[in-house]
C-alpha positions, 0 to 999 in steps of 0.5 A: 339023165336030166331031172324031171321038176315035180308036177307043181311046178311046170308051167301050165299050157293052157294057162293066159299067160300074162296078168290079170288085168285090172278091173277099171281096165275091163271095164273101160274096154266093155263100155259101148256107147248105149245110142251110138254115134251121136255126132251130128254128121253121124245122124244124118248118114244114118237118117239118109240110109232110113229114107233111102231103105224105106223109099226102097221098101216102098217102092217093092210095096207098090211094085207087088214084091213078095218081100216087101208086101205085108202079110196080108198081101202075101202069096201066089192066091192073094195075088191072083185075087189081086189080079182078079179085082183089078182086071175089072171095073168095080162099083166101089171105085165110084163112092168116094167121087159119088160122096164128093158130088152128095156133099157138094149137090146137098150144099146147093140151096134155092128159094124153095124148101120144097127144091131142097127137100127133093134134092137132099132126097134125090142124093140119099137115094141115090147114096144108098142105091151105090152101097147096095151096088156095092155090097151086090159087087163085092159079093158077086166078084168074091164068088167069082174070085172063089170060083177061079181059086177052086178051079186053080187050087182045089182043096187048098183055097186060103181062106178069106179070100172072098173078102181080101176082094171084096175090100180091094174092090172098094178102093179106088184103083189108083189108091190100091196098094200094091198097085194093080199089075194087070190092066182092065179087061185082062181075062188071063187067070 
């Protein structure tokens, strides 16, 4: 029967097997460069890939999907409320042309200071006149907005809604984002 070698000397199994490397060699193979590829060639791929995913990303934004909206614009209530505002014409819609026209009808001047005085007043009237349209619109179409949820969701309204529309109501409807996906006059809620 052949003669078995005492434990110490077996070769380990589980061992590596081979020399430990030096350490200028680990660490030559940890070393990554910090920045990346640096080569001129290199950032203009990786800044087309940028452009590309953003435009990307801004396309959803525009188009109203979910994964590209911001968390503000998200879920199935805020764009019911979306729908709700743009489904309609909105007093907000006039200011910023409304305080076009003021800064250019205030500019006029005639010979009579007494023409200029009922002018400048004529346009602060009426400025004034808008922005309480304003707020009566935005208030009334947030009631509105809260009373088309409440029948739809019940008890688990989002809060803040009322004002998510009331603020979407101002802006003119070619400036909201997301982009209106329903058209004025659209009563299907």
């Amino acid at each position: 029967m052949p003669e078995q070698a005492p434990k110490s000397q077996e070769p380990k199994k589980d061992g590596k097997g081979k020399p430990t490397p030096a350490r200028k060699q680990q660490e030559q193979l940890r070393k990554k460069p910090v920045v990346g590829n640096r080569s001129p060639e290199a950032k203009r791929l990786a800044k087309r890939a940028l452009q590309a995913e953003r435009a990307k990303a801004r396309e959803g934004l525009a188009n109203g999907e979910d994964r590209y909206l911001t968390s503000r614009d998200r879920g199935p209530q805020r764009k019911l409320a979306r729908d709700i505002v743009d489904s309609r014409f909105t007093a907000g819609e006039l200011v910023l042309p409304a305080l076009f026209l003021v800064i250019i009808i205030s500019s006029i001047r005639t010979e009579d200071a007494v023409v200029d005085l009922y002018i400048q007043l004529g346009t602060l009237i009426a400025m004034w006149g808008l922005f309480v349209a304003v707020g009566l619109d935005g208030f009334i179409l947030g009631k509105k907005t809260q009373k088309i949820m409440e029948a739809k969701y019940g008890d688990k309204v989002e809060k803040g809604l009322r004002w998510y529309a009331a603020m979407r109501s101002i802006q003119m409807r070619g400036m909201r984002l997301p982009k209106p996906q329903v058209k004025r006059g659209n009563k299907n809620f």
